[in-house]
C-alpha positions as CSV (number, residue, x, y, z in Angstrom):
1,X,104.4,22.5,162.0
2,X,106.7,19.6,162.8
3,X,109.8,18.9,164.7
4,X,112.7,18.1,162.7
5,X,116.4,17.5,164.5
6,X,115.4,19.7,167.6
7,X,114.0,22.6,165.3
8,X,110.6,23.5,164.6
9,X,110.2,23.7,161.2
10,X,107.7,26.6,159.6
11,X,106.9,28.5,162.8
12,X,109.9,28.3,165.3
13,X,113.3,27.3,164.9
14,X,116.3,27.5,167.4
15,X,119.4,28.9,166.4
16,X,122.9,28.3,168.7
17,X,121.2,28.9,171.9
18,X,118.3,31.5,171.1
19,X,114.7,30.3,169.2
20,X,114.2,32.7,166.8
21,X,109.8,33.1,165.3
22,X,109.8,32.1,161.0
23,X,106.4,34.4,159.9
24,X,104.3,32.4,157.3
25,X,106.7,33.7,154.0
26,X,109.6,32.2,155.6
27,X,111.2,35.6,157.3
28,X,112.4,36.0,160.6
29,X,110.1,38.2,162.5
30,X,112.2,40.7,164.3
31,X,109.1,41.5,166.6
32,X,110.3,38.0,168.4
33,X,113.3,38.6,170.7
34,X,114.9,35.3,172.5
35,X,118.3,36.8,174.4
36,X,119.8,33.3,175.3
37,X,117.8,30.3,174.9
38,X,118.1,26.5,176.3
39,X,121.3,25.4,177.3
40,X,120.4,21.9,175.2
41,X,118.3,21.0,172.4
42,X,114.7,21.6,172.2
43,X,112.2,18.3,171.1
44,X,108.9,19.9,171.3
45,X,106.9,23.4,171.0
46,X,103.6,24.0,172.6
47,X,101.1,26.3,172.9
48,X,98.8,26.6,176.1
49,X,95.0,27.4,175.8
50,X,96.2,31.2,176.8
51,X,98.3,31.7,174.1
52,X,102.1,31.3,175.5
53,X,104.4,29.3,174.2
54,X,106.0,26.3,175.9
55,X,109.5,24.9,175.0
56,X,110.8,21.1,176.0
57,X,114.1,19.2,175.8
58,X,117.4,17.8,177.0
59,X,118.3,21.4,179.1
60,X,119.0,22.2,183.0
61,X,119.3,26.2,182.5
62,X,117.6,28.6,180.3
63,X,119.2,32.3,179.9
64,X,121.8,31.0,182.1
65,X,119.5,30.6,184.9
66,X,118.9,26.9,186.3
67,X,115.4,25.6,185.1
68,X,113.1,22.3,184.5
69,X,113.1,21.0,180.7
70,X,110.1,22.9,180.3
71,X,109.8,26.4,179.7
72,X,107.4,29.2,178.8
73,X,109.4,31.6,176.6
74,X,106.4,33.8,174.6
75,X,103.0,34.6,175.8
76,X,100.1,36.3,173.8
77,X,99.6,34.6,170.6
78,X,95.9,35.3,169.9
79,X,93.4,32.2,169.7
80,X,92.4,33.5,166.1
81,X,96.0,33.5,165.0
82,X,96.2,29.9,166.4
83,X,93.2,29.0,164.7
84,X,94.0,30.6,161.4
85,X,97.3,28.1,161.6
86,X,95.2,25.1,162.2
87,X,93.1,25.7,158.7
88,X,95.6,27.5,156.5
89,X,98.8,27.4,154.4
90,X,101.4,30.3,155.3
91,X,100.9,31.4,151.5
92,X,97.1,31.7,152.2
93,X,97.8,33.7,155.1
94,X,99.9,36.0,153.7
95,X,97.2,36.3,150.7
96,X,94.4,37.3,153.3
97,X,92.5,34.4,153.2
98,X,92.9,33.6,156.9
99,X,91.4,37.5,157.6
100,X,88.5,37.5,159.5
101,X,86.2,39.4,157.2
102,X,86.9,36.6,154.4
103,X,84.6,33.6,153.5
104,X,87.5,31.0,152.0
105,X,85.1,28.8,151.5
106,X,82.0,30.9,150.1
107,X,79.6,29.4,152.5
108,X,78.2,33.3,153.6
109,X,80.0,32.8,156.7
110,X,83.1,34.4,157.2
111,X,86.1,33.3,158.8
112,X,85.6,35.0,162.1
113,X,81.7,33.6,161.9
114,X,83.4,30.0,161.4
115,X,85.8,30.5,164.6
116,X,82.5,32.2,166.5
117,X,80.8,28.6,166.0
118,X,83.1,26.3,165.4
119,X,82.5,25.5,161.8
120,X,85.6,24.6,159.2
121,X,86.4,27.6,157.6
122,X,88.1,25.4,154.4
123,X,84.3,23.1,154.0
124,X,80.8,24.5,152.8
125,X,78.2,24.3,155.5
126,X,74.7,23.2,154.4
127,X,72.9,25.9,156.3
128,X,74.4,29.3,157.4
129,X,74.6,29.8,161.4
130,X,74.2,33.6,159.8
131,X,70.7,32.3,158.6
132,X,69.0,29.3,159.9
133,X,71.0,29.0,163.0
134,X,70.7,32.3,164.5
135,X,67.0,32.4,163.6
136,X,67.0,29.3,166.0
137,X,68.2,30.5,168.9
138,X,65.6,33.5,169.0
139,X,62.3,33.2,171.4
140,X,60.3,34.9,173.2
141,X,60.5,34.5,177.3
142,X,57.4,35.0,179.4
143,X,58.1,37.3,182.3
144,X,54.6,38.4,184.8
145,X,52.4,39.2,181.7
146,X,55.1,40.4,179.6
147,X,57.1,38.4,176.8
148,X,60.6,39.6,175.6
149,X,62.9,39.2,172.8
150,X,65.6,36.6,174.2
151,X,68.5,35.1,171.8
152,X,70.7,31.9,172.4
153,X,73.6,32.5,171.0
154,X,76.2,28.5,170.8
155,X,79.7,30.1,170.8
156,X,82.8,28.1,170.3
157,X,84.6,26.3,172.6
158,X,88.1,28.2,171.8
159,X,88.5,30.3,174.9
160,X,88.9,34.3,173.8
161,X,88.6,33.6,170.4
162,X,86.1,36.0,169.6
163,X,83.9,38.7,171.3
164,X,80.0,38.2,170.9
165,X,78.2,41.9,170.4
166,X,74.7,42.4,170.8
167,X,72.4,45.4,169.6
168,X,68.5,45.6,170.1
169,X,66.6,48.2,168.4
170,X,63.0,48.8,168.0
171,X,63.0,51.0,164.1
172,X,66.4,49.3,162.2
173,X,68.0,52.7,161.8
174,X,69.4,53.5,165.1
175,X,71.5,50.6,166.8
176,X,72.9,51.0,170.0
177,X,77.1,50.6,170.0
178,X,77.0,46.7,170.8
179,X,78.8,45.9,174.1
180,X,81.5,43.4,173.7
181,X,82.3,43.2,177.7
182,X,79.5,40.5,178.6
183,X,77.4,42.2,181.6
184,X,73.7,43.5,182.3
185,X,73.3,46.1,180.0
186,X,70.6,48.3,180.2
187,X,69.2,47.5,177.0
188,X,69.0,43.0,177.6
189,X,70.0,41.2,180.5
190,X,72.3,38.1,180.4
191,X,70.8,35.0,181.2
192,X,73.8,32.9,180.9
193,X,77.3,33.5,179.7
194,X,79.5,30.1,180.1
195,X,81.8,28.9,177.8
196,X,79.7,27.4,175.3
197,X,76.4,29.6,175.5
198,X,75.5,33.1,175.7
199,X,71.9,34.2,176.5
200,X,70.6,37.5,176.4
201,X,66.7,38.8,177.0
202,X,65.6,42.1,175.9
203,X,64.7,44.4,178.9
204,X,61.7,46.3,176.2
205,X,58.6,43.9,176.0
206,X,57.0,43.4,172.7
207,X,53.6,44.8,172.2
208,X,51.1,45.7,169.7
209,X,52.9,49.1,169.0
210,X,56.5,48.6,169.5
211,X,58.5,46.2,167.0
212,X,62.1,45.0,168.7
213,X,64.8,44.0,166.2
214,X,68.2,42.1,167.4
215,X,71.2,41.7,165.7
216,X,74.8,40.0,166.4
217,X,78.3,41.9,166.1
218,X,81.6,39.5,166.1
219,X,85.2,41.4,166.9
220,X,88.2,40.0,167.3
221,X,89.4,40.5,171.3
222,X,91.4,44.0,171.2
């Protein structure tokens, strides 16, 4: 996206006094609805790390109401779509290679695994945070005389991006539904969730005659 004569040119454009959304194939998308608009020209668009879009330019009033040269006008543009636009032509968009169950660049991560841990989605990495990583961030905690199944998990730094499941099991055929609201479960515990980390500990302790299993889910936020 750049700014050309007080448009935006391949995302957002303003038209008379309305800005009007351009989807990646060049259409208007009717889904956008701007009644009004600046009462000057716009220089620069902007998103926020929440997602809403941020208008500023030579303009007192906006929708005929007074206003500072700055303006929200949208709000709710997903991190993943923002993310997509960072990495991706509007023709590869269009062709589904910005969907999150697609590996663009054959690594064995797909994209929603590259946005999960902040890998480039468009660049082969040398070892698969699927593989080697994960199997990193898997120990066992010592609790009394007990030791448990805990798992670091590095998440990315894009705020809401992605949801981080976890399932435990002890025989591989019957997973619990993964829950996606971070929170003691009754099946691990949460260590830490913070931005950059989430660490969970299995509440089952492993013994001789019980095997405990853990895997990750990734889901976009609904």
């Amino acid at each position: 996206m750049e700014p050309f004569g007080g448009l935006l040119v391949g995302k957002w454009r303003r038209v008379g006094s309305c800005l009007r959304r351009i989807a990646p194939d060049w259409t208007e998308d009717a889904n956008f609805i701007s009644r009004g608009g600046p009462s000057g020209p716009v220089y620069t668009l902007s998103y926020a790390p929440d997602g809403s879009l941020w208008v500023a330019g030579n303009f007192f009033s906006y929708n005929g109401s007074s206003s500072r040269p700055i303006v929200r006008v949208a709000s709710g543009v997903s991190t993943y779509e923002r993310w997509t636009e960072t990495y991706f032509s509007g023709s590869e968009r269009i062709g589904g290679a910005a969907s999150p169950e697609h590996d663009a660049d054959g690594d064995g991560i797909p994209n929603i695994g590259e946005i999960a841990f902040g890998t480039d989605p468009t660049v082969v990495n040398a070892s698969s945070d699927f593989g080697e990583g994960f199997l990193d961030g898997l120990s066992l905690a010592t609790v009394g005389s007990d030791q448990f199944l805990q798992l670091t998990i590095n998440k990315s730094a894009l705020t809401g991006g992605v949801w981080y499941g976890v399932q435990l099991t002890s025989d591989l055929s019957n997973w619990p539904q993964e829950s996606f609201t971070p929170g003691d479960d009754s099946v691990f515990e949460i260590i830490e969730d913070s931005r950059d980390r989430l660490v969970i500990r299995d509440r089952t302790p492993i013994r001789s005659s019980v095997s405990r299993f853990v895997r990750m889910v990734l889901s976009l936020p609904e």
